[in-house]
Backbone as ProteinMPNN parsed JSONL, in Angstrom:
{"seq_chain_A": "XXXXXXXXXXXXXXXXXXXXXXXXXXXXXXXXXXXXXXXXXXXXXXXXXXXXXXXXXXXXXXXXXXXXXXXXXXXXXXXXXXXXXXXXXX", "coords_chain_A": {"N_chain_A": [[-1.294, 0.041, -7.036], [0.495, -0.391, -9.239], [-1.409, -0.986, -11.223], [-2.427, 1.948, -11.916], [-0.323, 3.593, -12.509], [0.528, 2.281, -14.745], [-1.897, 2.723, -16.15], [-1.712, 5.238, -16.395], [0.111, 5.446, -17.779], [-0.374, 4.865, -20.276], [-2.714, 6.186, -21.12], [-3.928, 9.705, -22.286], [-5.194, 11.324, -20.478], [-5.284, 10.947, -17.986], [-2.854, 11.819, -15.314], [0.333, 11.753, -14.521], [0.586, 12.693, -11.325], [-2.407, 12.75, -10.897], [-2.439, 9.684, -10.853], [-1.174, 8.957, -8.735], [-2.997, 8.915, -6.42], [-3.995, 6.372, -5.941], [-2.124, 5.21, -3.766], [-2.734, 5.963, -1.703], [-5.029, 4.323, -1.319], [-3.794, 2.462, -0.754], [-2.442, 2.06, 1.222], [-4.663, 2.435, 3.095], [-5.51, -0.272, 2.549], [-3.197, -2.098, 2.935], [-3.229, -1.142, 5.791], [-5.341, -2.912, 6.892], [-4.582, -5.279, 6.013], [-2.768, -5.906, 7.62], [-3.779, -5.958, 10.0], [-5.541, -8.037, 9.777], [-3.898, -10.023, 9.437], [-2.762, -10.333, 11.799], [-5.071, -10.416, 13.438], [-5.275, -13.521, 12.184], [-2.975, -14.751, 13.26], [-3.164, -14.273, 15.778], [-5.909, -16.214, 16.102], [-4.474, -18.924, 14.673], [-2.859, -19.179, 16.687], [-4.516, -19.745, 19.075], [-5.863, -21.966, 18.046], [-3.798, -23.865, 18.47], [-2.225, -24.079, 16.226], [-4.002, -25.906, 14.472], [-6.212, -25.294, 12.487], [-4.242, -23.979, 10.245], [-2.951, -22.506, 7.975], [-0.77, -20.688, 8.638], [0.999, -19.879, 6.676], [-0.364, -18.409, 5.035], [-0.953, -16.091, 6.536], [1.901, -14.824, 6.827], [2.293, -14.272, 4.905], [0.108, -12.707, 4.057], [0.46, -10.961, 6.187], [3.244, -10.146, 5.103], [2.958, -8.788, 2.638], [0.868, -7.073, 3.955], [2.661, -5.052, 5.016], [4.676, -4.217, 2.654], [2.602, -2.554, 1.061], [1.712, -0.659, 2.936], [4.457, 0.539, 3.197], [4.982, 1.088, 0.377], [3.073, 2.521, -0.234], [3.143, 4.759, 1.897], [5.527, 5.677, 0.844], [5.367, 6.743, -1.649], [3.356, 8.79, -0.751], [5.188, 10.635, 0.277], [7.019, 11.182, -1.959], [5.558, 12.504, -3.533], [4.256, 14.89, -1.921], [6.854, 15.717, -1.639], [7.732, 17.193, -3.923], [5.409, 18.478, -4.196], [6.746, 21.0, -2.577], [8.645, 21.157, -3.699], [7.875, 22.321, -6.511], [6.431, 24.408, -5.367], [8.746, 26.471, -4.241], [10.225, 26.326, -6.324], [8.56, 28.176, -8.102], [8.995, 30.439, -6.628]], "CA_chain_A": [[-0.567, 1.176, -7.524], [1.011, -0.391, -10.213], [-2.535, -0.576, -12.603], [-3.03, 3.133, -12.003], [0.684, 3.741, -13.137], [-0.08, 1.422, -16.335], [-3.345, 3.592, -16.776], [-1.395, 6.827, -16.589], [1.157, 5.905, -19.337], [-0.958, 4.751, -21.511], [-4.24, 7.289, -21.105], [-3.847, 10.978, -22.626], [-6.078, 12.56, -19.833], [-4.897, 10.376, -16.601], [-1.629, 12.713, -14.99], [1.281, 10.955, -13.372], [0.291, 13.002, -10.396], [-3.194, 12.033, -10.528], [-2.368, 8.044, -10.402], [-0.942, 8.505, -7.189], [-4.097, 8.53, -5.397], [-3.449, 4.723, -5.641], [-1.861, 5.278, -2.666], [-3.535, 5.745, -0.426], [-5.748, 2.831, -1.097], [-2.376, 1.045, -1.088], [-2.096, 2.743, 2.923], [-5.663, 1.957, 3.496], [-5.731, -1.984, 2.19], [-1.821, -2.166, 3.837], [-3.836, -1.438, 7.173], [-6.08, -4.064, 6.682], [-3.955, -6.411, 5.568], [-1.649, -5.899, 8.624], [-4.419, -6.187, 11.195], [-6.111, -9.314, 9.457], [-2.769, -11.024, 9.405], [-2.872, -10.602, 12.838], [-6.415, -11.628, 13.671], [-5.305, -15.167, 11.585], [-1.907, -15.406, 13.985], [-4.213, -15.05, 17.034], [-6.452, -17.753, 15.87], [-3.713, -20.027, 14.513], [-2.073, -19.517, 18.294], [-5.561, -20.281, 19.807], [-6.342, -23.361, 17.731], [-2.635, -24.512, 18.56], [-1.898, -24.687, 14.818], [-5.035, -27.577, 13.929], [-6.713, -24.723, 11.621], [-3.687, -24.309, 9.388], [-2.961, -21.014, 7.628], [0.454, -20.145, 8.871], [1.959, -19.002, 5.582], [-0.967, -17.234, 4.831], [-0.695, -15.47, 8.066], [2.836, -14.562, 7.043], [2.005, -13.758, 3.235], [-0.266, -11.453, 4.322], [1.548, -9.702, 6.828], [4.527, -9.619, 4.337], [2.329, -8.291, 1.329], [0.198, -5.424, 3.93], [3.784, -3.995, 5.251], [4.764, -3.844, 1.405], [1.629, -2.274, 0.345], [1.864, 0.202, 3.404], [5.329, 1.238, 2.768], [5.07, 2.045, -0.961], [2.063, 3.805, 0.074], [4.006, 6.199, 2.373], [7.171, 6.516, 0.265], [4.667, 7.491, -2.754], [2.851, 10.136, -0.357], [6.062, 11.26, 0.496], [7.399, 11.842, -3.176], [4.441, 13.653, -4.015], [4.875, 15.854, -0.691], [8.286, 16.689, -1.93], [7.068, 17.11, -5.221], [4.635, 19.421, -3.86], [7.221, 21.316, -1.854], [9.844, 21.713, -4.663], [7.443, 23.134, -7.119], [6.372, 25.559, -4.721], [9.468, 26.647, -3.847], [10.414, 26.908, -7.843], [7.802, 29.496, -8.387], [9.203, 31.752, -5.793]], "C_chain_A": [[0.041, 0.918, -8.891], [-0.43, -0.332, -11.557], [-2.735, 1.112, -13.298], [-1.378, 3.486, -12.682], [0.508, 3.741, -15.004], [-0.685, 2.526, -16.848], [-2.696, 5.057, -17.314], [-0.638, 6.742, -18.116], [0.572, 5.701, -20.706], [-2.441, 5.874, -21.871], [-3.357, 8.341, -21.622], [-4.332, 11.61, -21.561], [-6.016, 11.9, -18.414], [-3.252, 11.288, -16.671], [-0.85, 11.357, -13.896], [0.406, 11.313, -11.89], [-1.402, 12.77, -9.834], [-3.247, 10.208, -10.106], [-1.936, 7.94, -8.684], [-1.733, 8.757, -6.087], [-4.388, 7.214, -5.109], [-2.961, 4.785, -4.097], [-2.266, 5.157, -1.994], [-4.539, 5.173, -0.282], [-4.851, 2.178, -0.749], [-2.27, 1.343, 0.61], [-3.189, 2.206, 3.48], [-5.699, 0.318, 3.617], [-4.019, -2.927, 2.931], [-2.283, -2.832, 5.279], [-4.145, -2.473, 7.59], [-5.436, -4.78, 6.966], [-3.01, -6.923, 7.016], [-3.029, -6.374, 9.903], [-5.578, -7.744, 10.561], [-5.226, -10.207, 9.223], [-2.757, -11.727, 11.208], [-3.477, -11.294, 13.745], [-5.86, -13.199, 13.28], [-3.839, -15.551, 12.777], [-2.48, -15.575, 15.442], [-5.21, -16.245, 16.904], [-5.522, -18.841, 15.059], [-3.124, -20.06, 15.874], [-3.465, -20.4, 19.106], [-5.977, -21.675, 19.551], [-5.095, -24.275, 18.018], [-1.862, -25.101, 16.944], [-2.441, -25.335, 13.672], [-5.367, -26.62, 12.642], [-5.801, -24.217, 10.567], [-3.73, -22.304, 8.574], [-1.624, -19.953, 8.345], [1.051, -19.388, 7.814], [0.927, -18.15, 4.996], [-1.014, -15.776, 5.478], [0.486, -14.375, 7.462], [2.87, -13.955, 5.605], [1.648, -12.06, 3.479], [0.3, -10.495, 4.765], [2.704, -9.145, 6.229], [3.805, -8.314, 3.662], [1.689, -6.946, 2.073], [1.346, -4.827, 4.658], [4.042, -3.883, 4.284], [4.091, -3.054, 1.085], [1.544, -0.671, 1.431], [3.112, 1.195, 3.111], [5.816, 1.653, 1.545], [4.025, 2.991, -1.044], [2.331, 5.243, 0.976], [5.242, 6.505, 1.73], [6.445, 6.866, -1.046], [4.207, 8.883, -2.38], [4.246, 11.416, -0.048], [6.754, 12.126, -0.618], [6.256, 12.631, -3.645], [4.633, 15.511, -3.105], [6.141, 16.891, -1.505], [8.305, 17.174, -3.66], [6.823, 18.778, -5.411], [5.611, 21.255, -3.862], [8.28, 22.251, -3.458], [9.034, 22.362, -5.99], [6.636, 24.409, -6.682], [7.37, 26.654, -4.896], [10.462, 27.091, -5.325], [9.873, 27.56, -8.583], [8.293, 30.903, -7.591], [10.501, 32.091, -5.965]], "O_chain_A": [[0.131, 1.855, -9.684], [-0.332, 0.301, -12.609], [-3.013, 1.478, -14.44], [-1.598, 3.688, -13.876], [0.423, 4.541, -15.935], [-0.236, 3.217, -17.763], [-3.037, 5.75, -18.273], [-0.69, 7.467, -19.11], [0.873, 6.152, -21.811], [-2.908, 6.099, -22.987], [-2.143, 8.157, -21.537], [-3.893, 12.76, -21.536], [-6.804, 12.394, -17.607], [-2.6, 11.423, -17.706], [-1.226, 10.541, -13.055], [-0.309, 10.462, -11.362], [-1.669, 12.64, -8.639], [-3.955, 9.674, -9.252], [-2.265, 7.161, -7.789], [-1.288, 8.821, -4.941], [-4.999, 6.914, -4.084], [-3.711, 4.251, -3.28], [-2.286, 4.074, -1.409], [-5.159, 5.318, 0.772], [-5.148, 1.057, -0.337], [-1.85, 0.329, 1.168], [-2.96, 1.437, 4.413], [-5.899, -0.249, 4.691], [-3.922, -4.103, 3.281], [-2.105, -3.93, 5.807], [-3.544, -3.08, 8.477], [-5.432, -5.178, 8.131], [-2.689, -8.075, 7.308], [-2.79, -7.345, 10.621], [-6.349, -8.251, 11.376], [-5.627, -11.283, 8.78], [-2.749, -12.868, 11.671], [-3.113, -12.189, 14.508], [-6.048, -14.068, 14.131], [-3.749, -16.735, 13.099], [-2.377, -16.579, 16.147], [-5.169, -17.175, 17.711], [-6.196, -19.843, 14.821], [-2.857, -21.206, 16.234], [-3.343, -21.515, 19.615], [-6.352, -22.461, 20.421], [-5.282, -25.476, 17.825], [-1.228, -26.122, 16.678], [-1.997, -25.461, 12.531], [-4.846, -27.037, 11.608], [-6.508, -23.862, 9.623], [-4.439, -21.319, 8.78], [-1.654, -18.73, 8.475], [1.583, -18.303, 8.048], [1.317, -17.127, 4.434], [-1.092, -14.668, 4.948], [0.211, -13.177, 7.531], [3.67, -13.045, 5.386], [2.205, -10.974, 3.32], [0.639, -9.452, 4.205], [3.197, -8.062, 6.542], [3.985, -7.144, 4.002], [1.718, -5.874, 1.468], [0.957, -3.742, 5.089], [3.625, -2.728, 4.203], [4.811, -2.234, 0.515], [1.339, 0.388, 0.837], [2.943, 2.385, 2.843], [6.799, 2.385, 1.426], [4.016, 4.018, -1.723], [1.887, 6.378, 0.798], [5.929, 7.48, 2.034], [7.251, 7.5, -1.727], [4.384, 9.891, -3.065], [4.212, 12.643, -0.143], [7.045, 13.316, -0.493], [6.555, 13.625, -4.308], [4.945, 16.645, -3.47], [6.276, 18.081, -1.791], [9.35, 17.44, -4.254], [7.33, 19.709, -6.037], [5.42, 22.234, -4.583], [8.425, 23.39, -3.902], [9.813, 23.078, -6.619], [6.255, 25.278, -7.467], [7.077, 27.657, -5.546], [11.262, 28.027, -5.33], [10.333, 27.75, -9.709], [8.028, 32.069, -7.882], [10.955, 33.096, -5.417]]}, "name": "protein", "num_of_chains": 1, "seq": "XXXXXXXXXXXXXXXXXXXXXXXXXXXXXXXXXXXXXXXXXXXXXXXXXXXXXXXXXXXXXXXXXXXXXXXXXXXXXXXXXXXXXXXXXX"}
């Protein structure tokens, strides 16, 4: 999310409101990230630790709840975005 930001301020023909389709890659790759953290804490439990990858484990899982929750508090400001320029036409 933050490249497509970048891209917007500096492009003429990229819109704030277009960059934030970032998002929801950022919601999509979040997912991921959250359920392949997981996968690695079930196989670090299974191997009893030997295979190593604990803080990755925990990286990850940090980095795809991050990546999920700026991805719903972006969809959200857009939403209300949405909502309040509706609502300022009428």
């Amino acid at each position: 999310m933050p490249a497509a930001y970048v891209l917007q301020f500096y492009s003429e023909t990229v819109t704030l409101l277009q960059s934030t389709g970032s998002a929801g890659l950022a919601v999509v790759f979040g997912l991921c990230a959250i359920l392949l953290a997981r996968r690695g804490r079930w196989t670090l439990a299974r191997t009893i630790g030997r295979s190593g990858g604990g803080g990755a484990v925990r990286v990850g899982r940090f980095l795809g709840w991050l990546g999920l929750c700026m991805g719903i508090s972006v969809g959200l400001a857009v939403g209300f975005y949405g909502l309040l320029t509706v609502f300022a036409k009428s």
